[in-house]
Gaussian input, Z-matrix of N, CA and C with variables (Angstrom, degrees):
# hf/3-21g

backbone

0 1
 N
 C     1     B1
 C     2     B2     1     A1
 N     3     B3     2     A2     1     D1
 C     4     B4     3     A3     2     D2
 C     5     B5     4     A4     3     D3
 N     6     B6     5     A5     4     D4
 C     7     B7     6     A6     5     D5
 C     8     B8     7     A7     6     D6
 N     9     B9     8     A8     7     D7
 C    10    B10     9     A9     8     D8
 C    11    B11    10    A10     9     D9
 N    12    B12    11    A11    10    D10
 C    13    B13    12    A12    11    D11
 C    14    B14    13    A13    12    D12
 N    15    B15    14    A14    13    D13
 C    16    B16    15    A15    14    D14
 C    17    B17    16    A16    15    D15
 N    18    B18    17    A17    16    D16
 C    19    B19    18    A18    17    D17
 C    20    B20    19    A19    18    D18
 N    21    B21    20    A20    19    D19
 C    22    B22    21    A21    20    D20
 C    23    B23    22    A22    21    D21
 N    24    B24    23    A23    22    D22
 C    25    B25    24    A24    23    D23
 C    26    B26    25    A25    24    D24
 N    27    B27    26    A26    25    D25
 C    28    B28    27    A27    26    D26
 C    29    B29    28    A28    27    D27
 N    30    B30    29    A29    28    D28
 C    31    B31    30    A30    29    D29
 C    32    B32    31    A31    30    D30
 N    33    B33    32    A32    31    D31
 C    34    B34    33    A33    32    D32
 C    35    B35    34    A34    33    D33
 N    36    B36    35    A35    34    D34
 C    37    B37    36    A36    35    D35
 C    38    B38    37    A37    36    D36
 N    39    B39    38    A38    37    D37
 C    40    B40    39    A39    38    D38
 C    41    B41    40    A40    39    D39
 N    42    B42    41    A41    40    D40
 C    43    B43    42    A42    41    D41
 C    44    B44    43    A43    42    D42
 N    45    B45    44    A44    43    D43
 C    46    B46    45    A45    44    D44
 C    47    B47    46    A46    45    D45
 N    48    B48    47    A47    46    D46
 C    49    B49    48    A48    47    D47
 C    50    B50    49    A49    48    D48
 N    51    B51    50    A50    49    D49
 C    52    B52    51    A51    50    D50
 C    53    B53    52    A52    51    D51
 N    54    B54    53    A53    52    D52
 C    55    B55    54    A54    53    D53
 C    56    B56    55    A55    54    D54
 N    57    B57    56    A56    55    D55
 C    58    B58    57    A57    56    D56
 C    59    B59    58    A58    57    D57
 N    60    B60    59    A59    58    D58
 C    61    B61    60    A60    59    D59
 C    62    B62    61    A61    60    D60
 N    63    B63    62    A62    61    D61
 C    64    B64    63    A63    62    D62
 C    65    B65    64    A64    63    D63
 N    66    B66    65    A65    64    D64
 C    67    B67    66    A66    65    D65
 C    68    B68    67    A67    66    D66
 N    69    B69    68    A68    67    D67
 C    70    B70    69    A69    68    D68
 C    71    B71    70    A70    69    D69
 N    72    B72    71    A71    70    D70
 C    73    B73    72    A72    71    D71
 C    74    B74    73    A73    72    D72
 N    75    B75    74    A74    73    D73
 C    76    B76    75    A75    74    D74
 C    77    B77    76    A76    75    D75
 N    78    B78    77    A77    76    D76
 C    79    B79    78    A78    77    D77
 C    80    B80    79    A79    78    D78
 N    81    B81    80    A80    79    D79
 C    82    B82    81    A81    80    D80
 C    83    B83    82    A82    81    D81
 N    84    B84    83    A83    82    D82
 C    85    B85    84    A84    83    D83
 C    86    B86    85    A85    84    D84
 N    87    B87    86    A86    85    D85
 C    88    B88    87    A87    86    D86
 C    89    B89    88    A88    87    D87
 N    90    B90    89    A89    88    D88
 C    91    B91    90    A90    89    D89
 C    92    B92    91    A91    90    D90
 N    93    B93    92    A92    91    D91
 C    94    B94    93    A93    92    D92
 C    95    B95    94    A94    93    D93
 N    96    B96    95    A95    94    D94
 C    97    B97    96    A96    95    D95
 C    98    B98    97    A97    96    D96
 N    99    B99    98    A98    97    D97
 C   100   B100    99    A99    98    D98
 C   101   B101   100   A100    99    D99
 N   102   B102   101   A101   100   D100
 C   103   B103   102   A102   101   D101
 C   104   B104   103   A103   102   D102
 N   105   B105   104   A104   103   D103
 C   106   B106   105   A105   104   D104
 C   107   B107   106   A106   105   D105
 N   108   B108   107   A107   106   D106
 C   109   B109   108   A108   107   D107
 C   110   B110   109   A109   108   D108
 N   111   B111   110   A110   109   D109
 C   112   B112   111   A111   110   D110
 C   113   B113   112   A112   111   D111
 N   114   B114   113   A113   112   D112
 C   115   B115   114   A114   113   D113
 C   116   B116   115   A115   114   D114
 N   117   B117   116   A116   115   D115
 C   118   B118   117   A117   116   D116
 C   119   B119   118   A118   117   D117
 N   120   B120   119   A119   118   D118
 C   121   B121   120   A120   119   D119
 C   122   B122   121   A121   120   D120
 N   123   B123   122   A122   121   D121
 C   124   B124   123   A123   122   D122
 C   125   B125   124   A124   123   D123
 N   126   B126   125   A125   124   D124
 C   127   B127   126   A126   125   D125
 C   128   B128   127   A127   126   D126
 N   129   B129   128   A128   127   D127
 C   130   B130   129   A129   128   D128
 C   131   B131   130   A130   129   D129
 N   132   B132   131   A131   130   D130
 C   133   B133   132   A132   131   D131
 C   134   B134   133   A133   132   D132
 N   135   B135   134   A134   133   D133
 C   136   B136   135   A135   134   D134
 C   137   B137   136   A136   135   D135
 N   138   B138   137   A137   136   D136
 C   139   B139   138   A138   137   D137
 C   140   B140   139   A139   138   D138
 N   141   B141   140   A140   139   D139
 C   142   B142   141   A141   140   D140
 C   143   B143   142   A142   141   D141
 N   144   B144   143   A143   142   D142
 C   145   B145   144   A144   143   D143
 C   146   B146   145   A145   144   D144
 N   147   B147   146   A146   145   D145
 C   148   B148   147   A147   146   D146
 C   149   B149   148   A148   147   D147
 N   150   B150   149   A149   148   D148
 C   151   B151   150   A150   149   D149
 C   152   B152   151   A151   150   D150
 N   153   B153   152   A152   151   D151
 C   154   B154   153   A153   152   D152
 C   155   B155   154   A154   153   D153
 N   156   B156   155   A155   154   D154
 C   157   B157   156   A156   155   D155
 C   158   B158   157   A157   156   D156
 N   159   B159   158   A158   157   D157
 C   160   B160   159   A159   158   D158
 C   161   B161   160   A160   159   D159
 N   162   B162   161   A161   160   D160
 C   163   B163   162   A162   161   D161
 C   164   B164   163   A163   162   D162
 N   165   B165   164   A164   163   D163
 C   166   B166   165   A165   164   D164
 C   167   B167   166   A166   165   D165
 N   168   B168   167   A167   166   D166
 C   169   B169   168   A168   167   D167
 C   170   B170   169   A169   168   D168
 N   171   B171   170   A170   169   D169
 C   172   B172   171   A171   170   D170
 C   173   B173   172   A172   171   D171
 N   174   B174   173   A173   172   D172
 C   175   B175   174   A174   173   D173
 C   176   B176   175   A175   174   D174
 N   177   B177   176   A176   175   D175
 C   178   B178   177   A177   176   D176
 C   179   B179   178   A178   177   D177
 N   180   B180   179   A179   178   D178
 C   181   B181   180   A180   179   D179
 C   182   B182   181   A181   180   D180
 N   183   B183   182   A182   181   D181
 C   184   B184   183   A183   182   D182
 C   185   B185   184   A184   183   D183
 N   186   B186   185   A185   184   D184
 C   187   B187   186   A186   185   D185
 C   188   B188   187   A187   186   D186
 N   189   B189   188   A188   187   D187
 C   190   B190   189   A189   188   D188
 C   191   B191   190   A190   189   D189
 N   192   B192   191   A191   190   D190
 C   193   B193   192   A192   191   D191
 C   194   B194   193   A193   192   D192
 N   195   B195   194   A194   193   D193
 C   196   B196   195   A195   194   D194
 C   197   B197   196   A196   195   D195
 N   198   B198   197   A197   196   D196
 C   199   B199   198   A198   197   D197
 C   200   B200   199   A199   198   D198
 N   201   B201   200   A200   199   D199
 C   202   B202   201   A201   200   D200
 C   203   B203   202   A202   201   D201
 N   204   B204   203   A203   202   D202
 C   205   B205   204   A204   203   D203
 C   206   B206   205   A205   204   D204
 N   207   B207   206   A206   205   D205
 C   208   B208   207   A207   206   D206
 C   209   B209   208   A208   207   D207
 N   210   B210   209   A209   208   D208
 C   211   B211   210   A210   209   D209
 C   212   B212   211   A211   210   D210
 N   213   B213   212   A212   211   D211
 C   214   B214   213   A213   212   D212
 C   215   B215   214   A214   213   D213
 N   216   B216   215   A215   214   D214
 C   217   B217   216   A216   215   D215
 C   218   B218   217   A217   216   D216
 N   219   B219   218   A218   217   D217
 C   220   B220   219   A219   218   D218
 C   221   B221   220   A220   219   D219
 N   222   B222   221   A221   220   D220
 C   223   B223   222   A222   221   D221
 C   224   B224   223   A223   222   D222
 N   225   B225   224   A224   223   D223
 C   226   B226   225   A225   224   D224
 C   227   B227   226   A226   225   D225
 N   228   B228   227   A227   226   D226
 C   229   B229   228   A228   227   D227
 C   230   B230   229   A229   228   D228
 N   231   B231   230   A230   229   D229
 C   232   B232   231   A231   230   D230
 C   233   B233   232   A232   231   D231
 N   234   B234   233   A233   232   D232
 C   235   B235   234   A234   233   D233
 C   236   B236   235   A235   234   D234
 N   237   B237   236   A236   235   D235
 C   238   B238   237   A237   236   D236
 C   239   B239   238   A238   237   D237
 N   240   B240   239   A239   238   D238
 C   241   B241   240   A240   239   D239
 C   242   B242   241   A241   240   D240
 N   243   B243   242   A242   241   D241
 C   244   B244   243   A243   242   D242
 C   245   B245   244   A244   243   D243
 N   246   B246   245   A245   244   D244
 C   247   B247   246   A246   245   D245
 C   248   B248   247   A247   246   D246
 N   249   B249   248   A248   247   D247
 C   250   B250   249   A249   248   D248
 C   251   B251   250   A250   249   D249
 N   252   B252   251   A251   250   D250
 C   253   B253   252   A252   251   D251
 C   254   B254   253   A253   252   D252
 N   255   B255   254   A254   253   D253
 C   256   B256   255   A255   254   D254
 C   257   B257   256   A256   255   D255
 N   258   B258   257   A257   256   D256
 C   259   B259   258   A258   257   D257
 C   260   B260   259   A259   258   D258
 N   261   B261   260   A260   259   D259
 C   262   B262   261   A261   260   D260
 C   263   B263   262   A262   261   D261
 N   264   B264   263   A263   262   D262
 C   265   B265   264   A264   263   D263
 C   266   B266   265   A265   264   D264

   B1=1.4428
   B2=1.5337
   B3=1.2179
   B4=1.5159
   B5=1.3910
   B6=1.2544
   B7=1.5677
   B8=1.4780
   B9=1.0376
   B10=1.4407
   B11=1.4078
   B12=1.3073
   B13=1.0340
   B14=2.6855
   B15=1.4487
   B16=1.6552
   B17=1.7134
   B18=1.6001
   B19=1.5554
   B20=1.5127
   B21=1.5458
   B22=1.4952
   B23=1.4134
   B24=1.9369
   B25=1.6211
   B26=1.2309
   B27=1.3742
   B28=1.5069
   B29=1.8574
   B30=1.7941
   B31=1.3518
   B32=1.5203
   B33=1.5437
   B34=1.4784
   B35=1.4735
   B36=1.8789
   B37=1.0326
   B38=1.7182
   B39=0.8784
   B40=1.7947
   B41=2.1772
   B42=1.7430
   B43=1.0411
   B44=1.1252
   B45=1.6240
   B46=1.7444
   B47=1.7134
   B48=0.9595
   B49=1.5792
   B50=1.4390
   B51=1.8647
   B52=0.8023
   B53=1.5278
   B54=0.9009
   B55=1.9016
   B56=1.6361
   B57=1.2142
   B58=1.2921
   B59=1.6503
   B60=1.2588
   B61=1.3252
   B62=2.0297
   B63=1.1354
   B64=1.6210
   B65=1.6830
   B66=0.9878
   B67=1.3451
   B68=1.3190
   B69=1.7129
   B70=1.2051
   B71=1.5012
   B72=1.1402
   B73=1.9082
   B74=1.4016
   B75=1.7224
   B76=1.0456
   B77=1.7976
   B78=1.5476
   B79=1.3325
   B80=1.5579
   B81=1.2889
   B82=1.7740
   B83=1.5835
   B84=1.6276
   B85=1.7309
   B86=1.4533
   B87=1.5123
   B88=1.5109
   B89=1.4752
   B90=1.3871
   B91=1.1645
   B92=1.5317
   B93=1.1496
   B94=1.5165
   B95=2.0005
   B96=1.0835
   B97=1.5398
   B98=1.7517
   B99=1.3937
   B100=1.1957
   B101=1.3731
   B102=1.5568
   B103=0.8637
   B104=1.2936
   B105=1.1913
   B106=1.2807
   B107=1.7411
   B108=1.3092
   B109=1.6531
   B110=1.7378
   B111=1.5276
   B112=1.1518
   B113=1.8529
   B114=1.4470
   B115=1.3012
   B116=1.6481
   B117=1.3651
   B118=1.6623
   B119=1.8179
   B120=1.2648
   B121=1.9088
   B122=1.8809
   B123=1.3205
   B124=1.8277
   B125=1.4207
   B126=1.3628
   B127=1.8290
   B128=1.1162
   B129=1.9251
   B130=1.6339
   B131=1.5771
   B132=1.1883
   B133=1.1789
   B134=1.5749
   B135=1.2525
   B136=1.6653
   B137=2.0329
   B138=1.3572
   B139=1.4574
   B140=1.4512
   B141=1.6000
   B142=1.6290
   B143=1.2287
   B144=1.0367
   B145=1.4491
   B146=1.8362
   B147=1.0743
   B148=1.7746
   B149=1.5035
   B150=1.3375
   B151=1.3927
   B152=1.2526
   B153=1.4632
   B154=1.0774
   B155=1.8220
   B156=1.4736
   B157=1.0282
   B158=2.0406
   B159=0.7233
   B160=1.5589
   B161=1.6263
   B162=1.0676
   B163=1.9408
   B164=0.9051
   B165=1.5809
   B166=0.9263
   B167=2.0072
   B168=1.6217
   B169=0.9886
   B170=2.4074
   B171=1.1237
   B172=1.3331
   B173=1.4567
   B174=1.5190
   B175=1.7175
   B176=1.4607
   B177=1.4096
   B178=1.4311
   B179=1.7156
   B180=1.2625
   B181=1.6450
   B182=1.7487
   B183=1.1437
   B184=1.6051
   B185=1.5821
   B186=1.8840
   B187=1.3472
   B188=1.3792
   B189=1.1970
   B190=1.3578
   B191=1.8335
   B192=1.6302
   B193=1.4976
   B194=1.6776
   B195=1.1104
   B196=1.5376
   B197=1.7669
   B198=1.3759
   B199=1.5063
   B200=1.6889
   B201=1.4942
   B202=1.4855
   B203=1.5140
   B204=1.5615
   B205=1.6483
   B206=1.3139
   B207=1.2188
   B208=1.4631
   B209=1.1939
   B210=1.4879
   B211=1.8227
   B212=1.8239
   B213=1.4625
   B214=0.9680
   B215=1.7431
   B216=1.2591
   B217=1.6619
   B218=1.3586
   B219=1.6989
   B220=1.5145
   B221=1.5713
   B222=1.8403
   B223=1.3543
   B224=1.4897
   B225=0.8189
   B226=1.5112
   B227=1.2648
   B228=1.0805
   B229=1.9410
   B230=1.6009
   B231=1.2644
   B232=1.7849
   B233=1.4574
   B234=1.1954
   B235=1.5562
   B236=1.5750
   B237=1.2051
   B238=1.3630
   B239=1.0831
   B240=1.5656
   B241=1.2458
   B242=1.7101
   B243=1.3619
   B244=1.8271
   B245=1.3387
   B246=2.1132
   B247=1.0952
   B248=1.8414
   B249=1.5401
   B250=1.3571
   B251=1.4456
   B252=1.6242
   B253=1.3357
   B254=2.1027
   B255=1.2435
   B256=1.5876
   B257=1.7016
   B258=0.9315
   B259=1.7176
   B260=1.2706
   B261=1.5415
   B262=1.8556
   B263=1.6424
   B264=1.4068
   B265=1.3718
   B266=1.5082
   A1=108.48
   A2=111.40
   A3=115.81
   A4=105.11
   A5=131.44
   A6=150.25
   A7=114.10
   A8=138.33
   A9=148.11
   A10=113.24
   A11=141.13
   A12=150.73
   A13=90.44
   A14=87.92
   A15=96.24
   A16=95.61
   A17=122.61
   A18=94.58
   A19=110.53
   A20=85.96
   A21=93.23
   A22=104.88
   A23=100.55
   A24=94.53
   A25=113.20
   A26=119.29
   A27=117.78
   A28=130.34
   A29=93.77
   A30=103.97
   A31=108.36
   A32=110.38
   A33=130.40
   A34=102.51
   A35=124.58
   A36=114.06
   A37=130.78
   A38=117.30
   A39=131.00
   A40=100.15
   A41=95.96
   A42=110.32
   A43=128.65
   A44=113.59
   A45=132.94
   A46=91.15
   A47=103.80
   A48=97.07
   A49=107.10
   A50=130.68
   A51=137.45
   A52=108.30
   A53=140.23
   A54=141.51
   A55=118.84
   A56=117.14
   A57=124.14
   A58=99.31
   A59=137.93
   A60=138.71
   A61=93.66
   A62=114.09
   A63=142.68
   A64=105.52
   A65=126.31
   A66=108.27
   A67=137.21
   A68=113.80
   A69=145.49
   A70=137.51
   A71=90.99
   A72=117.99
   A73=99.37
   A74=118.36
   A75=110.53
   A76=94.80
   A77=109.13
   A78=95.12
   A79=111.84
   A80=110.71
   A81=124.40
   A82=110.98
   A83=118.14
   A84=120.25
   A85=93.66
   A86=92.94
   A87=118.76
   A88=108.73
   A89=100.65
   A90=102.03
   A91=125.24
   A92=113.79
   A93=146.03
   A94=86.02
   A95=108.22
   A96=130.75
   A97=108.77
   A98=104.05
   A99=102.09
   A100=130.86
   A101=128.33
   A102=158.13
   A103=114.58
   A104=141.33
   A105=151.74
   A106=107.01
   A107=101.32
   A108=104.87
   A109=94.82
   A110=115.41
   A111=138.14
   A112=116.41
   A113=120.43
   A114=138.43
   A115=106.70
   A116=96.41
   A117=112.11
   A118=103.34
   A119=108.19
   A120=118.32
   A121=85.85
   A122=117.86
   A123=100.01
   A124=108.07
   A125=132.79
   A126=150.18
   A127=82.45
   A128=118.04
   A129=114.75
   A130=104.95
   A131=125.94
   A132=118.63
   A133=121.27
   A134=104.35
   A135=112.51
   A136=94.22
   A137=101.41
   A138=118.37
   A139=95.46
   A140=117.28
   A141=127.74
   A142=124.10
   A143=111.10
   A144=111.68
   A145=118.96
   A146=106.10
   A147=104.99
   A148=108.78
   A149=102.81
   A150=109.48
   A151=99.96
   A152=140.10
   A153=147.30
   A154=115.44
   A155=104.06
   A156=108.20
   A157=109.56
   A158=106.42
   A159=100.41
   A160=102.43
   A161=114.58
   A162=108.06
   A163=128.38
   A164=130.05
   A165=143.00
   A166=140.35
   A167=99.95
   A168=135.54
   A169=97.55
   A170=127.19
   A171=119.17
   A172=79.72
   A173=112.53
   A174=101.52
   A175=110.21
   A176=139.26
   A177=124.32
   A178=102.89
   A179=116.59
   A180=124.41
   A181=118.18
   A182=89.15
   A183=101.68
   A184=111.67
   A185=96.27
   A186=104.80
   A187=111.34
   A188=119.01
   A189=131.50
   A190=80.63
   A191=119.90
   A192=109.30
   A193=104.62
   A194=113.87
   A195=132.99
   A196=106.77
   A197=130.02
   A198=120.66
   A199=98.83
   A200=103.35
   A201=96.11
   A202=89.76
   A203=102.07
   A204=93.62
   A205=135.06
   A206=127.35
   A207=122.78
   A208=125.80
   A209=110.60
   A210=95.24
   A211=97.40
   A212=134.19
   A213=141.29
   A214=116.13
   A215=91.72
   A216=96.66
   A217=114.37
   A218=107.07
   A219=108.77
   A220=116.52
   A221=111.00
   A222=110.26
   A223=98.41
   A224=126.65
   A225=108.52
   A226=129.10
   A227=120.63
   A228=139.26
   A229=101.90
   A230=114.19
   A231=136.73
   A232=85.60
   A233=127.65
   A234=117.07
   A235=107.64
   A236=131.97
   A237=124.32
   A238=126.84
   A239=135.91
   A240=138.61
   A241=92.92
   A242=105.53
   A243=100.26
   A244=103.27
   A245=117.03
   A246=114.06
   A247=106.18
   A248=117.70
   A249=110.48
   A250=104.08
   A251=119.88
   A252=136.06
   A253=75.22
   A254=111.58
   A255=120.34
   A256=101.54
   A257=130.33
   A258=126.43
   A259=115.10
   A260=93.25
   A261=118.95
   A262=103.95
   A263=118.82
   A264=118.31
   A265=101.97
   D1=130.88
   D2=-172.64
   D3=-91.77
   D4=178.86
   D5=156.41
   D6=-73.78
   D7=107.84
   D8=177.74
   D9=-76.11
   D10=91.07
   D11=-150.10
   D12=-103.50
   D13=107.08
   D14=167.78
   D15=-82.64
   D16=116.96
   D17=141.15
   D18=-139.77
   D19=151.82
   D20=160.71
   D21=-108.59
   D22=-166.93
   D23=-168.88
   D24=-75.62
   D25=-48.29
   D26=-173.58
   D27=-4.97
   D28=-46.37
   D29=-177.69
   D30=-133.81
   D31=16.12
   D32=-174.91
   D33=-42.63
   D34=-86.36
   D35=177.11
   D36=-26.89
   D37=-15.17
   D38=-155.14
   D39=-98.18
   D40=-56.06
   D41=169.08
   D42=-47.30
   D43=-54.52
   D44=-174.90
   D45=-60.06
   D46=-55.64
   D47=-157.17
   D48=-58.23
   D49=-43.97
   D50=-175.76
   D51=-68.06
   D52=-59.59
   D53=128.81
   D54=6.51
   D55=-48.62
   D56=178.95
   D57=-80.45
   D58=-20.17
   D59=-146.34
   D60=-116.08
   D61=-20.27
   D62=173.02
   D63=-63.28
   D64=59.24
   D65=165.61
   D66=-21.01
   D67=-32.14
   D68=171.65
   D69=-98.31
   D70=-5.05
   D71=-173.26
   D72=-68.68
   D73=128.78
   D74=160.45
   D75=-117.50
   D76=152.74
   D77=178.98
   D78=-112.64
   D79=170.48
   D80=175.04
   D81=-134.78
   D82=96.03
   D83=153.84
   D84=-47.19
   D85=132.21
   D86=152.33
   D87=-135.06
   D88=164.75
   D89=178.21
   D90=50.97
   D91=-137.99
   D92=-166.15
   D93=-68.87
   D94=-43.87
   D95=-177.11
   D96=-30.65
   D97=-39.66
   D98=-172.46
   D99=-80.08
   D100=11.49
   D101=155.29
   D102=-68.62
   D103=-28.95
   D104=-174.58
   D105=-73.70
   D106=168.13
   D107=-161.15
   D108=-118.35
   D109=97.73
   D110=171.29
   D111=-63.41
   D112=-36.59
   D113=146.52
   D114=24.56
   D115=-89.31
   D116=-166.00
   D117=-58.37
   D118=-43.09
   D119=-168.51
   D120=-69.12
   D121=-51.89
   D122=-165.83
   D123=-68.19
   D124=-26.09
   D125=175.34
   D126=-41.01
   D127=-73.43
   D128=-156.67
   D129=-80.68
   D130=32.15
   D131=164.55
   D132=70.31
   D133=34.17
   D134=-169.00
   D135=-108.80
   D136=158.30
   D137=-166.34
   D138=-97.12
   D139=123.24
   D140=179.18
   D141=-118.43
   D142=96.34
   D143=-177.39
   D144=-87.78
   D145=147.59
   D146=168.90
   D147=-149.12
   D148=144.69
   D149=-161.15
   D150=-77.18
   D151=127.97
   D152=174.46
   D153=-47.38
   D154=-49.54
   D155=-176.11
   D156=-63.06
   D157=-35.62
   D158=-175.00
   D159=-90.94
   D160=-26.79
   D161=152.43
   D162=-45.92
   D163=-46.48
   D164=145.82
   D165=-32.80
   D166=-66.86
   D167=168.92
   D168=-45.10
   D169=-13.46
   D170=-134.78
   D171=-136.43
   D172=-30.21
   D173=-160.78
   D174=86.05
   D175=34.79
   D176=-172.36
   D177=-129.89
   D178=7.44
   D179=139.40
   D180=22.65
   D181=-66.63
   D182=-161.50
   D183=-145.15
   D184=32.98
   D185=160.11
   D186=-144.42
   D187=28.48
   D188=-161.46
   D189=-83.57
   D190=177.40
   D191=170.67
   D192=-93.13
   D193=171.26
   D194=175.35
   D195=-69.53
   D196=79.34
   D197=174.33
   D198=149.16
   D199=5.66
   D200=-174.32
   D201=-97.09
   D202=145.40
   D203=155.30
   D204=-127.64
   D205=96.88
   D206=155.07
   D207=26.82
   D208=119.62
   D209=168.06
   D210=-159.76
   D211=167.44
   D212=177.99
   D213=-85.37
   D214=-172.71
   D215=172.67
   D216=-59.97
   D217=-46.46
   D218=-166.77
   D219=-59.51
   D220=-48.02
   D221=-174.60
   D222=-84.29
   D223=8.74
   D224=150.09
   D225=-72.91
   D226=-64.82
   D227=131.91
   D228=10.52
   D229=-64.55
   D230=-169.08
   D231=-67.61
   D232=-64.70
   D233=-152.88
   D234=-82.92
   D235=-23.29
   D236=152.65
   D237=-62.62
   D238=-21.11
   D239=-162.33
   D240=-98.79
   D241=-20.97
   D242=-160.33
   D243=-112.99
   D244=20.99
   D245=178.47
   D246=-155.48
   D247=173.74
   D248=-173.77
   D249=-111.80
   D250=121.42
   D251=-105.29
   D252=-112.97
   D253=131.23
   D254=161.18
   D255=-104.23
   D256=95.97
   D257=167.82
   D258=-96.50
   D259=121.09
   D260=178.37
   D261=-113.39
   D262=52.13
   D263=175.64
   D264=-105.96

């Protein structure tokens, strides 16, 4: 079971880096979060999630990066419940 890393931007830069340093870190854009540059964490082979809905909500459609994946309220719900939660909101 990995560490579930929530971020938004506020402390985004701070998070990613600590995430990249996680052997086990999987991460989740939220919010404001999804603006942030996931890039370096998918290189090292880390799992990126962004909530569709606030991708959306932002206009970032078809600028999100190539390796992030999408997910709703519910499997978000799923992946906090089925992991031990790092929150950078």
């Amino acid at each position: 079971m990995g560490d579930l890393y929530l971020v938004d931007r506020p402390f985004g830069e701070n998070a990613l880096r600590l995430a990249q340093e996680d052997a086990a870190a999987i991460v989740v854009l939220i919010q404001d979060g999804v603006y942030l540059d996931p890039r370096p964490l998918l290189d090292a082979g880390k799992t990126v999630y962004a909530v569709q809905r606030d991708v959306e909500k932002r206009g970032l459609q078809q600028r999100i990066a190539s390796g992030v994946q999408l997910i709703d309220y519910g499997q978000l719900v799923d992946l906090i419940a089925a992991h031990k939660v790092v929150n950078f909101v």
